[in-house]
C-alpha distance (Angstrom), angle and dihedral (degrees) to the residues before:
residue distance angle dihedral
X1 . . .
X2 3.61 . .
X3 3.57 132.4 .
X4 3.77 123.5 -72.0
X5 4.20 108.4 -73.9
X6 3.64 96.7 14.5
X7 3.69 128.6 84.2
X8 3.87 145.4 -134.0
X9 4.34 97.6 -89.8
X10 3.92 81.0 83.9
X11 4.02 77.4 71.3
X12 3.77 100.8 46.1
X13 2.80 133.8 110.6
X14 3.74 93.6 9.5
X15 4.01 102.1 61.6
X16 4.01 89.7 37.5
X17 4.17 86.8 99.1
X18 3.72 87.9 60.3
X19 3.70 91.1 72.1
X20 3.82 86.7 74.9
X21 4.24 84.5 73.2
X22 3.32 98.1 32.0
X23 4.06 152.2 13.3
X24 4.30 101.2 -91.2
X25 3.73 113.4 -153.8
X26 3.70 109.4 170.6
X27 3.68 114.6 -158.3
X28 3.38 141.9 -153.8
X29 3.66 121.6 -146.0
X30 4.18 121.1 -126.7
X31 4.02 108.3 -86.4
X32 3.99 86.8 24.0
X33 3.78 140.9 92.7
X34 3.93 110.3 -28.4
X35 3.39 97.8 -21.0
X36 4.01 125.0 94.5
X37 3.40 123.0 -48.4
X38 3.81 129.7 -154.0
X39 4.19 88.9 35.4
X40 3.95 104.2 164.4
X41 4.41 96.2 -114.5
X42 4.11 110.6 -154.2
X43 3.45 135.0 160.8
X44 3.73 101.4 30.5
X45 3.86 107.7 -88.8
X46 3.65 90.8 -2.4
X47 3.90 99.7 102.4
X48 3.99 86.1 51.0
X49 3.81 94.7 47.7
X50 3.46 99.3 47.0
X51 3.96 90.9 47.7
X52 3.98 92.4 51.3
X53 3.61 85.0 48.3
X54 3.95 89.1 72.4
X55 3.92 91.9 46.6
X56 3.98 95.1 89.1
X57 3.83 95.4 53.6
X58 3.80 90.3 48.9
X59 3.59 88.4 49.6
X60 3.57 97.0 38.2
X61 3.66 101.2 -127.9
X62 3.69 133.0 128.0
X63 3.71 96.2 -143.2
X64 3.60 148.8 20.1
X65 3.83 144.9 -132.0
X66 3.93 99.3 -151.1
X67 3.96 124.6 -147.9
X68 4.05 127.2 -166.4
X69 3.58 133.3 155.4
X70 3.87 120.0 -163.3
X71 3.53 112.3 -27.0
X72 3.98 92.6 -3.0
X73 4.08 82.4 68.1
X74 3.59 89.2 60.5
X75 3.85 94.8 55.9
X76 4.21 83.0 49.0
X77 3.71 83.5 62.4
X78 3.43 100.7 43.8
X79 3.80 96.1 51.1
X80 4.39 90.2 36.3
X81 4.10 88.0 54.9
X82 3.95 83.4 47.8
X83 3.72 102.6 43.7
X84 4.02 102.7 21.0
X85 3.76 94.6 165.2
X86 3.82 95.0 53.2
X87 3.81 96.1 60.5
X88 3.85 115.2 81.4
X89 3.81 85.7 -174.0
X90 3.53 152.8 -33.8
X91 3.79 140.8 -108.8
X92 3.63 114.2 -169.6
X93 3.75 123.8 -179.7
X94 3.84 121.9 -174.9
X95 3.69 87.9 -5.3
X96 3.91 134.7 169.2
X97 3.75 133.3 -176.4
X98 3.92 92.3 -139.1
X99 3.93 133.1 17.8
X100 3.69 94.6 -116.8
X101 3.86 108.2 99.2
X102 4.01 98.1 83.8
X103 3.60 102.8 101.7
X104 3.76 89.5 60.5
X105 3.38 88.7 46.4
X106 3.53 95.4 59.6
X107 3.64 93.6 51.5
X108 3.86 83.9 47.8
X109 4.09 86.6 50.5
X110 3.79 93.7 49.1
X111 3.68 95.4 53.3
X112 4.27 90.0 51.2
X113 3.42 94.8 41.5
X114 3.66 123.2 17.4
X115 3.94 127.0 -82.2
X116 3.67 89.6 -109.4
X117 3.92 97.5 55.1
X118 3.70 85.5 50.6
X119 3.71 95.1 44.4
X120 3.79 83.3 55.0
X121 3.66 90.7 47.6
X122 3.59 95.2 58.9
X123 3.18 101.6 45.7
X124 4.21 91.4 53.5
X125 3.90 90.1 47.5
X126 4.21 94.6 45.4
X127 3.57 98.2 65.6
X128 4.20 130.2 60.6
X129 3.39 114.0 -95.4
X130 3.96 112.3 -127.7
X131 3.72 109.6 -142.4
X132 3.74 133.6 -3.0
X133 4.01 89.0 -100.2
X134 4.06 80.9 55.4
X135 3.86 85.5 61.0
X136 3.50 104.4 37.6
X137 3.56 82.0 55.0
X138 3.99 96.9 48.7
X139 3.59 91.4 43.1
X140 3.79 97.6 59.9
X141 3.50 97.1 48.3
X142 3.97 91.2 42.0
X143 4.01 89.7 48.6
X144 3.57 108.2 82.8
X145 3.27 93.3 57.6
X146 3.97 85.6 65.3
X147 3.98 98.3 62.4
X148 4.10 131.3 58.8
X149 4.02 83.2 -139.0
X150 3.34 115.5 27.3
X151 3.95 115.6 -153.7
X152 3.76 110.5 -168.3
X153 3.85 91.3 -171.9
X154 3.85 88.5 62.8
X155 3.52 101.1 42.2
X156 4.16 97.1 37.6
X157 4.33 76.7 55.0
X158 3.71 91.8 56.7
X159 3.82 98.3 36.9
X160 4.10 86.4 58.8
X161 3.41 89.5 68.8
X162 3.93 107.0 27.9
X163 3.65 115.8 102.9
X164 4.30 112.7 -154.5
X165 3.09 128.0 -160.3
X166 4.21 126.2 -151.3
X167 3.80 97.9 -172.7
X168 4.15 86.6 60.0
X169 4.31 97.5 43.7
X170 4.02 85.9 43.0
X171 3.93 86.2 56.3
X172 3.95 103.8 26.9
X173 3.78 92.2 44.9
X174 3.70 93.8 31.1
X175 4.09 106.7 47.5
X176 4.07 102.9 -3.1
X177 3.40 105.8 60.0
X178 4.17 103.6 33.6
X179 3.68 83.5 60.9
X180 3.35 99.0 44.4
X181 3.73 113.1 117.4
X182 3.96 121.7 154.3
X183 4.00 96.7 152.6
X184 3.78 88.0 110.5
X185 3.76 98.9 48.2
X186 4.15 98.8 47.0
X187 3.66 99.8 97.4
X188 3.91 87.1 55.2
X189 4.27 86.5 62.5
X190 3.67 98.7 85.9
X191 4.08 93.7 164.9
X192 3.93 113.8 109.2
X193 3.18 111.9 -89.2
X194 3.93 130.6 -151.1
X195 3.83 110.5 -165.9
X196 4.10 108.4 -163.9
X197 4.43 114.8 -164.6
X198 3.99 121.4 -179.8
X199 3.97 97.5 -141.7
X200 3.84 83.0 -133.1
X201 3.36 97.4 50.5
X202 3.78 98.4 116.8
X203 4.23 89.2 162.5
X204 3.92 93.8 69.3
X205 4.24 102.5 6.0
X206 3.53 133.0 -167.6
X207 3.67 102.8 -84.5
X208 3.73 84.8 65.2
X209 3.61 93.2 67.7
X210 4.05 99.8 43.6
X211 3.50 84.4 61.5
X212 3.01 94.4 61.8
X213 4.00 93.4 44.2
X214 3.93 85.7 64.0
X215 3.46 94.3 50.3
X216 4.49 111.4 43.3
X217 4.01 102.9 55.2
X218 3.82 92.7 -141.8
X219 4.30 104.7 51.4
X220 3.61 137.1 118.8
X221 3.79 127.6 174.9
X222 3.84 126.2 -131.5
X223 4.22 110.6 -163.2
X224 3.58 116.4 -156.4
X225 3.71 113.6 -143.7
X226 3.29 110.6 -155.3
X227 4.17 97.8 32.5
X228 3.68 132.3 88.8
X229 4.19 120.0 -168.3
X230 4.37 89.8 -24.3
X231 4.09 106.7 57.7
X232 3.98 76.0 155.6
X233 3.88 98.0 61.3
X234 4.16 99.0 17.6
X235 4.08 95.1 52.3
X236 4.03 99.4 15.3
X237 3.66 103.6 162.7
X238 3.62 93.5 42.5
X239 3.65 89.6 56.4
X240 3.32 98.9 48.0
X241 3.99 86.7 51.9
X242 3.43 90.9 50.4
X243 3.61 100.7 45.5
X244 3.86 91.5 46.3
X245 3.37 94.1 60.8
X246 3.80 100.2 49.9
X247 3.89 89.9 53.1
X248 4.06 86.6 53.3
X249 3.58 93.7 52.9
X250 4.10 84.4 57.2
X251 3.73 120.8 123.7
């Protein structure tokens, strides 16, 4: 699951090898991608959760193996504190247990790239975006920041195809994740847990993620070396390895 207002091409084609250990479905969240549009959202991630909620019966599985990368790991949380027995495990890249870590990581962002690029930053990602061309817009001038090697022939591919969504970022960003707080609930998510970090990530950092190893009873962090915010597109082959072999070692 992606974050709020953008959808799941930011995962293709790079996760497609994973379907070799496992059956992919990659899912777009109500009010994003090619899903519905103009779905009422209440109750912070409440709309999402309850929506995911009806993805095993349509699928006709008892359980499953979650995926969410920045924000979309949040909503993973949410719905795994909620419905503990459905999740067979979690992947969780550039996640956090609490939205409350980004005035460090703008100090963090101003010493990788420049105060001014990060002044800029902040000021692009404070307001509401307008339209979905408003955020396609923001988003690729806001995106190199996110990598420790940018390749604009990679991301310009994916961007063809991705479909955004303003009305979901203006909520998700907006509402959703300021109140999201799942500190208290962590040593309820028994599922295995595989925490990913891109040592440059200086958006969603390490100490993010050992927060959340004290807190689930069943994590372990992987650190990508040469990745910031994308492990996925930056080290792809590693985290496909690496991701491969966690689902294996699945009950």
């Amino acid at each position: 699951m992606a974050a709020p207002g953008l959808d799941h091409t930011w995962f293709r084609p790079a996760l497609d090898p994973l379907a070799g250990k496992a059956k992919v479905v990659f899912y777009d969240q109500a009010d994003c991608g090619r899903s519905a549009r103009d779905v009422p959202l209440e109750g912070g991630y409440d709309t999402w959760v309850a929506e995911l909620e009806a993805l095993p019966g349509a699928l006709g599985v008892d359980r499953m193996v979650l995926l969410g990368h920045s924000a979309g790991s949040q909503l993973a949380l949410a719905y795994a504190a909620r419905y503990p027995a459905n999740v067979a495990g979690l992947v969780l890249l550039a996640a956090s247990a609490k939205t409350d870590f980004f005035p460090q990581a703008i100090e963090a962002g101003a010493r990788k790239h420049g105060a001014e690029r990060i002044r800029e930053w902040v000021a692009a990602v404070s307001a509401p975006v307008r339209d979905d061309d408003g955020y396609r817009a923001l988003w690729k001038r806001i995106l190199p920041l996110y990598f420790k090697r940018f390749d604009p022939a990679v991301c310009d591919e994916i961007d063809a195809r991705a479909r955004f969504s303003a009305a979901a970022l203006n909520y998700g960003m907006g509402v959703a994740a300021p109140a999201f707080d799942v500190r208290a609930k962590l040593p309820s998510i028994a599922a295995p847990t595989l925490l990913v970090n891109g040592a440059h990530d200086w958006l969603a950092p390490e100490t993010c993620a050992q927060s959340l190893l004290a807190g689930l009873p069943r994590a372990r962090l992987e650190v990508f070396d040469q990745s910031a915010h994308f492990p996925f597109l930056e080290e792809r082959e590693r985290f496909v390895k690496v991701v491969g072999e966690f689902l294996d070692g699945l009950e």
